[in-house]
Structures are given as C-alpha cells and as structure tokens.
py3Dmol code that shows the C-alpha trace and the ligand (Angstrom):
import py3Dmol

protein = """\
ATOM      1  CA  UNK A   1      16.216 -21.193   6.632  1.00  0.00           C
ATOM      2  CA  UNK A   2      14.085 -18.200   6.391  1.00  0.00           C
ATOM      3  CA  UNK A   3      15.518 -14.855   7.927  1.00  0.00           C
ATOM      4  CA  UNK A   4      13.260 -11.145   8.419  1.00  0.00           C
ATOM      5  CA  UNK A   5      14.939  -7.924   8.802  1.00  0.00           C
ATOM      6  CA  UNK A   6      13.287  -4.853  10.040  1.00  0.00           C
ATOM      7  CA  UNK A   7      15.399  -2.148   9.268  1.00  0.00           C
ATOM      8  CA  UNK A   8      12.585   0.214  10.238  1.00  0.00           C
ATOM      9  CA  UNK A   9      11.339  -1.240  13.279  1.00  0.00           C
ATOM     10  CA  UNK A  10       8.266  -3.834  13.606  1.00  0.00           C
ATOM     11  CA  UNK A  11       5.019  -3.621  12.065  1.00  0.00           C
ATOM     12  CA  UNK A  12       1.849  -5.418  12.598  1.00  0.00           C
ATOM     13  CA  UNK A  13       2.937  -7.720  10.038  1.00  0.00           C
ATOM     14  CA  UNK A  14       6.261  -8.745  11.852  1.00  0.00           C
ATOM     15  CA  UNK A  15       4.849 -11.195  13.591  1.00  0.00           C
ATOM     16  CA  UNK A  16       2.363 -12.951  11.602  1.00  0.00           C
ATOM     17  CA  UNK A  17       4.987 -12.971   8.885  1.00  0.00           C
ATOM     18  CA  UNK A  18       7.408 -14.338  11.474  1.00  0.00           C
ATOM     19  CA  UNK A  19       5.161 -16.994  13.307  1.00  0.00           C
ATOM     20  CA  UNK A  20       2.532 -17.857  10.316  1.00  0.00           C
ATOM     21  CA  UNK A  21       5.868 -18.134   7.701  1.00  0.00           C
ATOM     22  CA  UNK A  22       7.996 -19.858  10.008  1.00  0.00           C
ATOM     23  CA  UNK A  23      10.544 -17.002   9.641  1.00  0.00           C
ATOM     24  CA  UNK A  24      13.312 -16.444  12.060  1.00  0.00           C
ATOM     25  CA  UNK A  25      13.794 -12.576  13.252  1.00  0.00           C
ATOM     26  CA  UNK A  26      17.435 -11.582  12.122  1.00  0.00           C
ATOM     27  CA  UNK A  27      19.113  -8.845  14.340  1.00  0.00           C
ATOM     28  CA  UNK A  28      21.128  -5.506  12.307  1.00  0.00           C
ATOM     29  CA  UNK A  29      22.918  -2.634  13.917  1.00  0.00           C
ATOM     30  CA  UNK A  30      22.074   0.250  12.292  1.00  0.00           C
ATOM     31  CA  UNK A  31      22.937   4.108  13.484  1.00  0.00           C
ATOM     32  CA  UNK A  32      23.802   7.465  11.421  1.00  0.00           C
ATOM     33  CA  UNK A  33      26.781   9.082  11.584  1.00  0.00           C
ATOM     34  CA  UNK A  34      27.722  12.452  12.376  1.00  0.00           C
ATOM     35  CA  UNK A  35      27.029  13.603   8.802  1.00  0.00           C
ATOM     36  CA  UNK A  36      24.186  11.474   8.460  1.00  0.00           C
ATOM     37  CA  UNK A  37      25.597   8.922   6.513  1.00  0.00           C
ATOM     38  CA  UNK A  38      24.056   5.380   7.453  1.00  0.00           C
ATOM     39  CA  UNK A  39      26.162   2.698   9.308  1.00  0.00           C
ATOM     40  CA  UNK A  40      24.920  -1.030   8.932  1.00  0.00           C
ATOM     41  CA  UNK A  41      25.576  -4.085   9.928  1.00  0.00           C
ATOM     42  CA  UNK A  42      24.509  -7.734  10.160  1.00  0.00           C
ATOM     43  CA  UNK A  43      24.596  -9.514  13.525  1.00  0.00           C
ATOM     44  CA  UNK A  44      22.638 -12.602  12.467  1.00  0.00           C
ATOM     45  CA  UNK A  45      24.827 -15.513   9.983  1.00  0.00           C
ATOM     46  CA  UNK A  46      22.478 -15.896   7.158  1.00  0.00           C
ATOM     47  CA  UNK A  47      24.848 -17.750   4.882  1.00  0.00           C
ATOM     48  CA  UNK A  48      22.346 -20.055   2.748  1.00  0.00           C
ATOM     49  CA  UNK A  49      19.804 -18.262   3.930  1.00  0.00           C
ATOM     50  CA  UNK A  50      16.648 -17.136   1.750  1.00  0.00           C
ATOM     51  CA  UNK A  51      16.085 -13.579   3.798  1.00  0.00           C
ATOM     52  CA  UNK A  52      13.130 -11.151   3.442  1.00  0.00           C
ATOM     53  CA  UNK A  53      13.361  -7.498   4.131  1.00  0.00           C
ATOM     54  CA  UNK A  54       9.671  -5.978   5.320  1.00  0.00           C
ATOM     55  CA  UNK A  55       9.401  -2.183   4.917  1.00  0.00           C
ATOM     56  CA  UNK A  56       6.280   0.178   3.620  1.00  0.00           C
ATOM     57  CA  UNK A  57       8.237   2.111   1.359  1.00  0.00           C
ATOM     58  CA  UNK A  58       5.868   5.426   2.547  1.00  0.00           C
ATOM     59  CA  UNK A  59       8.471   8.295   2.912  1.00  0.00           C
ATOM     60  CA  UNK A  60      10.411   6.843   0.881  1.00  0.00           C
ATOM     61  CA  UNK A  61      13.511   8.816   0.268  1.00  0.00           C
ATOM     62  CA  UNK A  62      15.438   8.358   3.929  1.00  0.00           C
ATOM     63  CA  UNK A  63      14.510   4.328   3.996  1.00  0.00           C
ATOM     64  CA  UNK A  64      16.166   4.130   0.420  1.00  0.00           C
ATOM     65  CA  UNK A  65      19.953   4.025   1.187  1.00  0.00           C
ATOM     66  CA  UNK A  66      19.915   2.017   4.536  1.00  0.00           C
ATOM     67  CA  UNK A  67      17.118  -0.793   2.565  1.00  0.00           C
ATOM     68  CA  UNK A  68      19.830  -1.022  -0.481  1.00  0.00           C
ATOM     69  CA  UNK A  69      22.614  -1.021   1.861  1.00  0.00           C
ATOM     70  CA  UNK A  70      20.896  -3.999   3.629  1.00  0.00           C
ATOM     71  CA  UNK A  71      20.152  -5.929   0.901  1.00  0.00           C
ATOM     72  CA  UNK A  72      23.971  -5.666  -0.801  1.00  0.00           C
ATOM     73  CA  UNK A  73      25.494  -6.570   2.863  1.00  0.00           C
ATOM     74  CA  UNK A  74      23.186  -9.949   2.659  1.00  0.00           C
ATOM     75  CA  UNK A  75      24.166 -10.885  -0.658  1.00  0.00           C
ATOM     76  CA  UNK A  76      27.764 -10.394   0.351  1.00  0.00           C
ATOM     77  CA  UNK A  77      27.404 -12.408   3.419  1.00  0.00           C
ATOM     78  CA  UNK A  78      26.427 -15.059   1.519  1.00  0.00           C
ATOM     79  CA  UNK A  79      22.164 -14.863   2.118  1.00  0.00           C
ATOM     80  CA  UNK A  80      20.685 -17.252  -0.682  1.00  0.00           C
ATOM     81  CA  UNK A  81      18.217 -14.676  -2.091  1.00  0.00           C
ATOM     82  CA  UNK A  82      17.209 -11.528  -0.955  1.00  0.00           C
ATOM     83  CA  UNK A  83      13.646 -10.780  -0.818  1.00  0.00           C
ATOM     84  CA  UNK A  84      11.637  -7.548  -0.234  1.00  0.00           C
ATOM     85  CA  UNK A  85       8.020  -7.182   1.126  1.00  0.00           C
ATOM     86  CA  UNK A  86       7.487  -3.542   0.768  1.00  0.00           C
ATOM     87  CA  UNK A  87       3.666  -3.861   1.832  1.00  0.00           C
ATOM     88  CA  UNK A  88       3.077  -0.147   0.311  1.00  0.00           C
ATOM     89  CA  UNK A  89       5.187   0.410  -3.228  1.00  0.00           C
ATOM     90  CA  UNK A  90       5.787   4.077  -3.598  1.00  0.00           C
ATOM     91  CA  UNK A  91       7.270   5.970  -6.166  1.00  0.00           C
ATOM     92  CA  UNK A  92       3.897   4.482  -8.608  1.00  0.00           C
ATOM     93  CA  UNK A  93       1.563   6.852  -9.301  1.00  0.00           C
ATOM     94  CA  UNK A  94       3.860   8.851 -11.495  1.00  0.00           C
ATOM     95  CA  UNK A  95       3.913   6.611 -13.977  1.00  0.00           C
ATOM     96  CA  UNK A  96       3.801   8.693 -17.668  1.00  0.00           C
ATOM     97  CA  UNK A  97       5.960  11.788 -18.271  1.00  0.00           C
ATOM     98  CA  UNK A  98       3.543  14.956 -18.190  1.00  0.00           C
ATOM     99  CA  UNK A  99       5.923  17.418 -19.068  1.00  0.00           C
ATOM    100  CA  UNK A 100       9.420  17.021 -21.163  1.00  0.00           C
ATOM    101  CA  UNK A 101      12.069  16.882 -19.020  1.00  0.00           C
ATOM    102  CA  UNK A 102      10.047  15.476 -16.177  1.00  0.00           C
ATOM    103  CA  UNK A 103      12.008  12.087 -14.567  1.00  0.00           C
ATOM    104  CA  UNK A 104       9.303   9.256 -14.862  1.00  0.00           C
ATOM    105  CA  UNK A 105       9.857   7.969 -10.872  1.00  0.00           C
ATOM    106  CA  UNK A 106       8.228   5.067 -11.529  1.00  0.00           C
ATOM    107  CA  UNK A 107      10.822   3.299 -13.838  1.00  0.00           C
ATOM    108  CA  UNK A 108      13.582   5.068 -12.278  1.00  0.00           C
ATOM    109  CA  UNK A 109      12.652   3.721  -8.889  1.00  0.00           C
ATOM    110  CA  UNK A 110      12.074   0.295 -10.176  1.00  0.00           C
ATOM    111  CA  UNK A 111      15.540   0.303 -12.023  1.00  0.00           C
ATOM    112  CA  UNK A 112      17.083   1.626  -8.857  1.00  0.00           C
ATOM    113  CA  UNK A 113      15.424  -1.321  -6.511  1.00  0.00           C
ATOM    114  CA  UNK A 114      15.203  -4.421  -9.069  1.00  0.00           C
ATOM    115  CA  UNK A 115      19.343  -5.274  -9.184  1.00  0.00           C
ATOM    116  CA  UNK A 116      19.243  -5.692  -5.315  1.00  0.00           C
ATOM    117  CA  UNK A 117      15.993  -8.062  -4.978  1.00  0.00           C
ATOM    118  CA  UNK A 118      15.441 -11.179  -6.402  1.00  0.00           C
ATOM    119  CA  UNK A 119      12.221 -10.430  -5.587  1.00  0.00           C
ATOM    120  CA  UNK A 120       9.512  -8.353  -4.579  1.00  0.00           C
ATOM    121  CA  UNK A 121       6.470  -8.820  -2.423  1.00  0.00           C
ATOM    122  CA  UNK A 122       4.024  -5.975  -2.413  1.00  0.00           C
ATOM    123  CA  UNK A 123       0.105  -5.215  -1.938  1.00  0.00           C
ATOM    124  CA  UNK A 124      -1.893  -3.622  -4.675  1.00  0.00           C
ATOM    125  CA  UNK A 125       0.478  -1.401  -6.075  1.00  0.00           C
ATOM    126  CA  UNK A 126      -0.907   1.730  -7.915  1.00  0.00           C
ATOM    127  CA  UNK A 127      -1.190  -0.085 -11.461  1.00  0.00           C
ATOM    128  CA  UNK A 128      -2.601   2.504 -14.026  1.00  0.00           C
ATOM    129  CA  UNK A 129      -1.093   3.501 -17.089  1.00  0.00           C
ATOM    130  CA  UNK A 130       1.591   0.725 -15.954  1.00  0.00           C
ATOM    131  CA  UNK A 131      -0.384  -2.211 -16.615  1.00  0.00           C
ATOM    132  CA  UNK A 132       2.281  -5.204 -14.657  1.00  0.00           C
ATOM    133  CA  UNK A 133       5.030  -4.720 -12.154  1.00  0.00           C
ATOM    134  CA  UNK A 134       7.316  -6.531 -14.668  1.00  0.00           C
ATOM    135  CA  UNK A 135       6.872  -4.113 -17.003  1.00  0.00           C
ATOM    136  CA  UNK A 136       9.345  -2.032 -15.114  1.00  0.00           C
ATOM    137  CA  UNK A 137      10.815  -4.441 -12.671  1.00  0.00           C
ATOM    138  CA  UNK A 138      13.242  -6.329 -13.819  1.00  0.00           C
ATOM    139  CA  UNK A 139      13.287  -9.120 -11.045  1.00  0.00           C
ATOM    140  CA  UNK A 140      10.398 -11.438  -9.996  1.00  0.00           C
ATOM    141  CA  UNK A 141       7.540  -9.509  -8.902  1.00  0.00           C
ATOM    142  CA  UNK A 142       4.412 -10.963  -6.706  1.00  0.00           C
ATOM    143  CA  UNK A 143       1.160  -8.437  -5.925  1.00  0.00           C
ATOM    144  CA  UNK A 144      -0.926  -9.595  -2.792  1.00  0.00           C
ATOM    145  CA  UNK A 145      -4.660  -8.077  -3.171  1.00  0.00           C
ATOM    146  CA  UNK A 146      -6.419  -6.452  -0.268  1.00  0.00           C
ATOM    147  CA  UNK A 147      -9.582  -7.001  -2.159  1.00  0.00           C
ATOM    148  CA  UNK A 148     -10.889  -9.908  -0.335  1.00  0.00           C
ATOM    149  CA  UNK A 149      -9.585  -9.087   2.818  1.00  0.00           C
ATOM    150  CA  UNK A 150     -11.815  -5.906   2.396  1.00  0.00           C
ATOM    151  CA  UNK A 151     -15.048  -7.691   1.538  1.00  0.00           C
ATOM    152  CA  UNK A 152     -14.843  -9.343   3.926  1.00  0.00           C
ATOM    153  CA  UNK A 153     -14.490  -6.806   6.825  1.00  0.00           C
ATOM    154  CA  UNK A 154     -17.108  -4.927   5.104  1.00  0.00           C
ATOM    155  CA  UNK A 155     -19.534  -7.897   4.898  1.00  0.00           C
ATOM    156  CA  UNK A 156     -19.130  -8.133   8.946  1.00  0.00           C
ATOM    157  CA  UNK A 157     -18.762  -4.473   9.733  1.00  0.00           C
ATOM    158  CA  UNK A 158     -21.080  -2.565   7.094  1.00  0.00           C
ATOM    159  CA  UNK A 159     -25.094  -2.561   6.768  1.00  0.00           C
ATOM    160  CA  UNK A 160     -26.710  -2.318   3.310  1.00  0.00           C
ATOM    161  CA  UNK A 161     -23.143  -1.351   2.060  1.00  0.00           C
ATOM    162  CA  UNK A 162     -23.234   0.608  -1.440  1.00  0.00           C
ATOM    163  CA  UNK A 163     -19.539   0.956  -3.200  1.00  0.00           C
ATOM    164  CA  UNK A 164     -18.253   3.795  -4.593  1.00  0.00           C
ATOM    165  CA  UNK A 165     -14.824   4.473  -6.356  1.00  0.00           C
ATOM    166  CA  UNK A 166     -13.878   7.754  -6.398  1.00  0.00           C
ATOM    167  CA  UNK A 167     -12.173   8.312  -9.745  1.00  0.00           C
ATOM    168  CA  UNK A 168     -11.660   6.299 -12.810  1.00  0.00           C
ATOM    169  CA  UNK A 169      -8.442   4.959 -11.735  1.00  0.00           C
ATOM    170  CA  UNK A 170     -10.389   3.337  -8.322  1.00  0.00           C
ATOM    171  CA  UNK A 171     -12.715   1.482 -10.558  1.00  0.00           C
ATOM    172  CA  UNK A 172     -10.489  -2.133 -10.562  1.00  0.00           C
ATOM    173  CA  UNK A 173     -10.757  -2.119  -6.601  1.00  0.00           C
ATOM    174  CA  UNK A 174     -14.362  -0.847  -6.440  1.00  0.00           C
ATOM    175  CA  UNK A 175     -15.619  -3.522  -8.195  1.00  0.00           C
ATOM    176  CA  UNK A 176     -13.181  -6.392  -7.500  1.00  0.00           C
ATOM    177  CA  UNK A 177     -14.852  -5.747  -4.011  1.00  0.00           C
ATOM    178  CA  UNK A 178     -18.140  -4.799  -5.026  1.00  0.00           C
ATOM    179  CA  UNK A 179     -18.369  -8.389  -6.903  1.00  0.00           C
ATOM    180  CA  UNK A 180     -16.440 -10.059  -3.485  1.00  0.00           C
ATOM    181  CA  UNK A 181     -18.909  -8.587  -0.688  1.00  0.00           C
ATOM    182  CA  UNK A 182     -22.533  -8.945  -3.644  1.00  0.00           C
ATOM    183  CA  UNK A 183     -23.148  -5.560  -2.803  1.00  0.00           C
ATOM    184  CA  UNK A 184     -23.855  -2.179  -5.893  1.00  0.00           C
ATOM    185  CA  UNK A 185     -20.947  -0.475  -7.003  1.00  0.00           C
ATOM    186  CA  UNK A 186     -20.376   2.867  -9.019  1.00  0.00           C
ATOM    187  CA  UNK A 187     -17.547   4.710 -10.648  1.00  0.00           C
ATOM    188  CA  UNK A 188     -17.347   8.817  -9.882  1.00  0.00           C
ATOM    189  CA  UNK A 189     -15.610  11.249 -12.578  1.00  0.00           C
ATOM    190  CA  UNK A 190     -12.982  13.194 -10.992  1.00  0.00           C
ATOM    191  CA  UNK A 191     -11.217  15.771 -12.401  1.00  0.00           C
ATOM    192  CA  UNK A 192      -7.483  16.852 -10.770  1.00  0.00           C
ATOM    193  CA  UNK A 193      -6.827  20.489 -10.794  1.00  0.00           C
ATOM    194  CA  UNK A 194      -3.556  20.382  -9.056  1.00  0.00           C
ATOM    195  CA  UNK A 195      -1.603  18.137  -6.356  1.00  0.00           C
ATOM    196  CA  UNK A 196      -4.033  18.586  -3.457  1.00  0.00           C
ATOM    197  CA  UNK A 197      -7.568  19.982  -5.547  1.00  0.00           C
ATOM    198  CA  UNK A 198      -9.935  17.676  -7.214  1.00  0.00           C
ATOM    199  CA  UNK A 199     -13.612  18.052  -8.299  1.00  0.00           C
ATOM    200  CA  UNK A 200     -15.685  14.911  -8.434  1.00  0.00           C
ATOM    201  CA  UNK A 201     -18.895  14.467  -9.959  1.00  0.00           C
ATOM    202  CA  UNK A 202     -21.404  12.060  -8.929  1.00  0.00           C
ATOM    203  CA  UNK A 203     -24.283  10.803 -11.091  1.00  0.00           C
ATOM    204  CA  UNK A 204     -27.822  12.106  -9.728  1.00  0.00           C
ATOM    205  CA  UNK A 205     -29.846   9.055 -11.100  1.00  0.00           C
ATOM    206  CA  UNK A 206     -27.603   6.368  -8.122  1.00  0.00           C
ATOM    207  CA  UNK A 207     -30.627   6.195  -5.618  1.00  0.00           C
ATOM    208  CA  UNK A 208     -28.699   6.220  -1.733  1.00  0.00           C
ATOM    209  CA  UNK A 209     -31.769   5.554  -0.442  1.00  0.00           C
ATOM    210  CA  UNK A 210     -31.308   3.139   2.484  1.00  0.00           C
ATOM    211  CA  UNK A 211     -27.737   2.605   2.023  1.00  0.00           C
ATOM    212  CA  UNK A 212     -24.248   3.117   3.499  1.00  0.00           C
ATOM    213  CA  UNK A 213     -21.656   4.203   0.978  1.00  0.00           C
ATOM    214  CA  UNK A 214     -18.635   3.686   1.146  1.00  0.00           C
ATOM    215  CA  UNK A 215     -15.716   5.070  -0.741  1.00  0.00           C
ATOM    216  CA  UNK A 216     -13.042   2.771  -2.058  1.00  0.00           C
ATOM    217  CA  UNK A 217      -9.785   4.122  -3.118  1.00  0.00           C
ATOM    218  CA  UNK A 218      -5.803   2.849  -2.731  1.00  0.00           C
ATOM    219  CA  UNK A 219      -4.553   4.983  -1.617  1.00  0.00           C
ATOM    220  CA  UNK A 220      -5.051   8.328   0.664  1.00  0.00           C
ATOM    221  CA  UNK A 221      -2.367  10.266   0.335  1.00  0.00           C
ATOM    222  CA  UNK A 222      -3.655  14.247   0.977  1.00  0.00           C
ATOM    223  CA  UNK A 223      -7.372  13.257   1.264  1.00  0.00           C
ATOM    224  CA  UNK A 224      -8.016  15.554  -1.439  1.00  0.00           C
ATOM    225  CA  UNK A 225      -9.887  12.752  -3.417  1.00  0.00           C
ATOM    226  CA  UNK A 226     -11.735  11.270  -0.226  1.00  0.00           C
ATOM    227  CA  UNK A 227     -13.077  14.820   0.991  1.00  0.00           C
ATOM    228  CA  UNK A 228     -14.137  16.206  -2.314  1.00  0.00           C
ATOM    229  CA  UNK A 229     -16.362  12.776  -2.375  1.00  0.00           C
ATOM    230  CA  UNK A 230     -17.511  13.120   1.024  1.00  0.00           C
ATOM    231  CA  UNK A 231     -18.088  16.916   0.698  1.00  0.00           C
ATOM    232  CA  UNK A 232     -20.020  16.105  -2.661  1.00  0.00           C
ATOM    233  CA  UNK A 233     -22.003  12.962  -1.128  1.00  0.00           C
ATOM    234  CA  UNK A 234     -23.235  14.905   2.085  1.00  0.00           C
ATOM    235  CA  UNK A 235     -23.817  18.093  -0.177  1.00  0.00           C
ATOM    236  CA  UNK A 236     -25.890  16.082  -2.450  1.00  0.00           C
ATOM    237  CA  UNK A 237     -28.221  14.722   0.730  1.00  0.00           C
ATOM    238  CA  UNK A 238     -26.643  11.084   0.584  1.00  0.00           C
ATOM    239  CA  UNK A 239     -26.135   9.362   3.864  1.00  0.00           C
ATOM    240  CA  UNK A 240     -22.762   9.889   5.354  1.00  0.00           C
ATOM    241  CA  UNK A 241     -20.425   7.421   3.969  1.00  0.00           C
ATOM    242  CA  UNK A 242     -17.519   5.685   5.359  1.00  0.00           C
ATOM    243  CA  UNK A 243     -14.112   5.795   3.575  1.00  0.00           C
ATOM    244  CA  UNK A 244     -11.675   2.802   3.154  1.00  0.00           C
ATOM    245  CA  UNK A 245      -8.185   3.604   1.753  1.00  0.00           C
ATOM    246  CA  UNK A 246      -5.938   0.563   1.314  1.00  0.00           C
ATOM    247  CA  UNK A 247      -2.681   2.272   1.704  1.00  0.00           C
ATOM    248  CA  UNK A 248      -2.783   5.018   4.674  1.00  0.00           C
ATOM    249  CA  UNK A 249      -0.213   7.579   3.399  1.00  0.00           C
ATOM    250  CA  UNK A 250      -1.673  10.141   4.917  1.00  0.00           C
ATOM    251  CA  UNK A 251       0.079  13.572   4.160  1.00  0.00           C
ATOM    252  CA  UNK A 252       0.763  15.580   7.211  1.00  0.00           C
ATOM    253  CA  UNK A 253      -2.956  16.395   8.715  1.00  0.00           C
ATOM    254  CA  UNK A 254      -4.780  14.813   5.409  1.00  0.00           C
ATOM    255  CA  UNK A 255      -6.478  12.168   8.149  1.00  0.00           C
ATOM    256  CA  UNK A 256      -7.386  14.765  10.790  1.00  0.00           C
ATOM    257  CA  UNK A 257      -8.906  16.955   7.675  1.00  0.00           C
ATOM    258  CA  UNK A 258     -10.595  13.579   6.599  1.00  0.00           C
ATOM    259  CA  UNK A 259     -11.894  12.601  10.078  1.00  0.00           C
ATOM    260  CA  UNK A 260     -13.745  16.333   9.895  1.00  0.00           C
ATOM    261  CA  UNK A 261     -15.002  16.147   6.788  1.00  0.00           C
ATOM    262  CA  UNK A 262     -18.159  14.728   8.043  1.00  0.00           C
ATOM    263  CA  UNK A 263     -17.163  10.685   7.248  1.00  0.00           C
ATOM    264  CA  UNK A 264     -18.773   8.846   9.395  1.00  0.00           C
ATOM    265  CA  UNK A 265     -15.492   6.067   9.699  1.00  0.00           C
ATOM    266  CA  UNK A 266     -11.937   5.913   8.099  1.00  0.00           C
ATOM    267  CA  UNK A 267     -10.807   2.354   7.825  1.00  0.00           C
ATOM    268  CA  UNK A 268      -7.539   1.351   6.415  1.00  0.00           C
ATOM    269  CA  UNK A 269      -5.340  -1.968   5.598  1.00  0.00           C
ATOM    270  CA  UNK A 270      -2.420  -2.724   7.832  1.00  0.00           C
ATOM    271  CA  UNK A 271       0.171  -2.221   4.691  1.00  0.00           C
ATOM    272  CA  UNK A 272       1.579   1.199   6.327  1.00  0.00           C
ATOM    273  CA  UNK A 273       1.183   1.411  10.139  1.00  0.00           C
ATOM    274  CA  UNK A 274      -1.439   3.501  11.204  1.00  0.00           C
ATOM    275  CA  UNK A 275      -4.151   4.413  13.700  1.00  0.00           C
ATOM    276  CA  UNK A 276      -7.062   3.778  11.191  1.00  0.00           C
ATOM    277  CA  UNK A 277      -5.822  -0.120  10.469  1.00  0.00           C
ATOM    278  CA  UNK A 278      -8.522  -2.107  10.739  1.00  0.00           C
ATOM    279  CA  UNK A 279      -8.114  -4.860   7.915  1.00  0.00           C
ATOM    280  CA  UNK A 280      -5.554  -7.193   8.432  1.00  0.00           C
ATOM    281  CA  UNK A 281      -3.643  -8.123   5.386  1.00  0.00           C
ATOM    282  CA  UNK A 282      -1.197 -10.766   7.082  1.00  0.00           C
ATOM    283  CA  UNK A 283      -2.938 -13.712   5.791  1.00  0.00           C
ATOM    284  CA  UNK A 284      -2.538 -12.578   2.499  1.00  0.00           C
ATOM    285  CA  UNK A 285       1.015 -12.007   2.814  1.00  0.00           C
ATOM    286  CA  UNK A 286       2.077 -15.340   4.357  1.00  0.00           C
ATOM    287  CA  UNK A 287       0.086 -17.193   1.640  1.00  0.00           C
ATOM    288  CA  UNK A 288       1.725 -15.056  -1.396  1.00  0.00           C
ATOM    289  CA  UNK A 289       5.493 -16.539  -0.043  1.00  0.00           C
ATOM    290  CA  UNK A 290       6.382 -19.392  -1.535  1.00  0.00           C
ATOM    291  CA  UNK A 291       9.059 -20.661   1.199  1.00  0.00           C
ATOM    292  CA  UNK A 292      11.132 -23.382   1.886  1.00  0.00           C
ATOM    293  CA  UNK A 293      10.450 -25.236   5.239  1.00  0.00           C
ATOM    294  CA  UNK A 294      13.477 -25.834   7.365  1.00  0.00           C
TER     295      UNK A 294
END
"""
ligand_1 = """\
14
R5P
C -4.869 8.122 -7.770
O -5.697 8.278 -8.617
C -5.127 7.268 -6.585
O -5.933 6.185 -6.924
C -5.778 8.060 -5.457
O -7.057 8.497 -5.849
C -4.953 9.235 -5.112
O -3.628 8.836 -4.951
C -5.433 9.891 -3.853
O -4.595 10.974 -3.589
P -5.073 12.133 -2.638
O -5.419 11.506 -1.313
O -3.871 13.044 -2.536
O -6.248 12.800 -3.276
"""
view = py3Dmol.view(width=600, height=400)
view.addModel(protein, "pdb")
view.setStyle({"model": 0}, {"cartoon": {"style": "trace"}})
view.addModel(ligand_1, "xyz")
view.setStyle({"model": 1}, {"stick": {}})
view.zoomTo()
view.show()
C-alpha cells in the first residue's frame, strides 16, 4: 500500500500524485502548542506501508521540525519506508564555503534530512559546484527534470522562441531545453555584487531580430537575476522577453517587481504553489516513483 501525507496542506500535485500513483491520502493531526512547539500525530495505520511525504521545502526553516517529526512517527508506527517528494530542495545554492567560519547549508541540510528518508524525490535541484545529490545525501536520491515539460509548453505557447540563460550557472537548463523545443539558445555573463544586485552582460553580435526571448533560470528567488536581464534586454532594443523560472520562490514582492519590469509573461512550474504556475510537472513526478501496486 502506498500512503501521502500533506503536512502542509495540498498542492497541485496532491492529486495527480494521489490518483495517477494510485496513492491513498493518509490523515495527521497536527497543531502548535502554546510555546510553539509542534504536536503530531498519525490517524491513518500505515503499518507495511511504503508512505511518501510531499512538501516544497520553500521557507524552509518552520516546515523542518513538524516534516522530521512526521517521518520518525511513521517509521515508529511501523510504515515500510518513508519517502519524501520535496518538489523544490532548498537549502542548495550555498553549496561552497565563501568565508571561514561560514556553515556550508547544503551538506548540513542534507545530513540533517538523509537519516529520516529512505529516499528523496525532488525536481531539478540547484546542482552547481555540487555535481550529484548523493554526493551529500546519504540515502537514495531521484531528480525529476522540468526540462521537457518546459519545451514543451513553450513549443505550444511561444512564437519564434529564442532561449536565453541568464548566468553561467542557467546554462544546463537553457540548453537541455533549447535542444528539447529546436529552438537558439545563449548563455549571459552575470556578475553578483551582493544578495539582491547583479549585472548581466549580454553579447551585442545575438541578432533578436524577429524573435521572442525568453529567459530560463531555476530558480527566482528575489528577481534580481530576471530583472537585470529584462532591464538589459529592453535597454538594449530587444523585444520584450518572457521569463520562465522553474522554482517560484519568490522573495516577498520579487514577482510584483518582476511583473513591472517590463516582461511581457512570468511562467513558472507547479514545484512551489504559485499564481504564475503554468507548467505542470505531475507527469513527471508519477513516472519518477517506482511503486508497488496493491
Ligand atoms: C543561481 O545562480 C540561480 O541559478 C538563480 O540565478 C538565482 O538563484 C536567482 O536568484 P535571484 O532571483 O535572487 O536573483
């Protein structure tokens, strides 16, 4: 049998993952106390059961303790493995220590999750300077690309498309999709000043002519990176270009600042809940679980 938890309330996931997967919806009780410790508890019998925990781990920090709690209350009630689909990974982009003394979240938060999971389920995570999950996991890791589901929509959606990747580290999704959809690609060189200023350069010999282009990055977290492009784009006479993010973190206003940036349309995948989903990564999902029929 195949159980799903929500901790965190339903996504637009839950019930592809629950229908397509043949997954049964198990029930928790969850409130905080007066101190705001987290109570928890399991109203569904999953004894033998393989379970499957879906939460975006976006905000991390308050879904931490309650997720953990969850996952150690399965295994004790006898659940046959415990798996987690955290659609959106966080804690990954700070993956190399800048400064000495700095902690390096990425391995600490992958040492803090990997002893409760036997595995996790996840959608492009930010791989950079970490080249594999598993090199800081230590449980069995699976990564579900958006790439074709992104191609796709932009095959259907998008005339005379022209892909761009704003920074170095966008170049594997730029032209994963670029080679997916047969449409041009480029790379731009972005430099980061601090958390929220970049400058981006774009090369003058790419003729726009004609085109739509779009900017391709994983993840929008303050826009900073997305409106620098735009900004640069429209201030070098291209046509206005459309951005897709994969992940829509979003940072307090960063998509209100990006909708007036002068984009023309900011598209997202479905891995964190948001009003700019538009590419439906469900499919994906269900096939990347390997389950048991009952
Ligand atoms: C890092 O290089 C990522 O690929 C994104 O470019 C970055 O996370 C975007 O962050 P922000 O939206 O804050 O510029």
């Amino acid at each position: 049998m195949n159980i799903l938890f929500q901790p965190f309330g339903p996504s637009t996931l839950s019930s592809a993952l629950a229908n397509k997967a043949s997954m049964q919806l198990g029930d928790i009780t969850q409130r905080e106390f007066p101190d705001l410790e987290s109570y928890l508890k399991i109203n569904t019998d999953v004894k033998g059961a393989d379970t499957f925990i879906l939460s975006s781990l976006d905000n991390p920090n308050p879904k931490i303790a309650p997720l953990l709690f969850l996952a150690d209350a399965l295994k004790s009630e006898g659940a046959n493995s415990v798996s987690l689909i955290a659609p959106y990974l966080a804690y990954m982009r700070h993956d190399i220590q800048f400064l000495p003394g700095e902690a390096l979240s990425s391995h600490s938060f992958a040492k803090i999750l990997s002893p409760f999971f036997n595995n996790i389920i996840t959608v492009d995570p930010h791989l950079h300077r970490i080249k594999s999950l598993s090199d800081i996991y230590q449980t069995n890791t699976t990564v579900v690309h958006a790439a074709s589901a992104i191609a796709d929509w932009i095959q259907k959606n998008v005339p005379h498309p022209f892909i761009i990747g704003p920074d170095s580290e966008s170049a594997q999704w730029a032209s994963d999709i670029a080679n997916l959809a047969n449409v041009p690609y480029t790379v731009l060189e972005k430099i980061r000043k601090s958390d929220r200023k970049v400058e981006i350069k774009i090369d003058a010999s790419i003729d726009f002519q004609g085109k739509t282009p779009i900017l391709i990055d994983d993840i929008i977290s303050t826009a900073g990176t997305m409106i620098t492009a735009v900004s640069q784009l429209i201030k070098d006479g291209m046509p206005t270009p459309i951005c897709i993010g994969i992940h829509a973190v979003f940072a307090n206003d960063a998509y209100e600042r990006l909708l007036a940036s002068g984009v023309s349309k900011v598209v997202t995948c479905n891995t964190i809940g948001h009003p700019s989903n538009a590419i439906d990564l469900a499919d994906a999902l269900v096939n990347s679980l390997k389950l048991k029929r009952t």
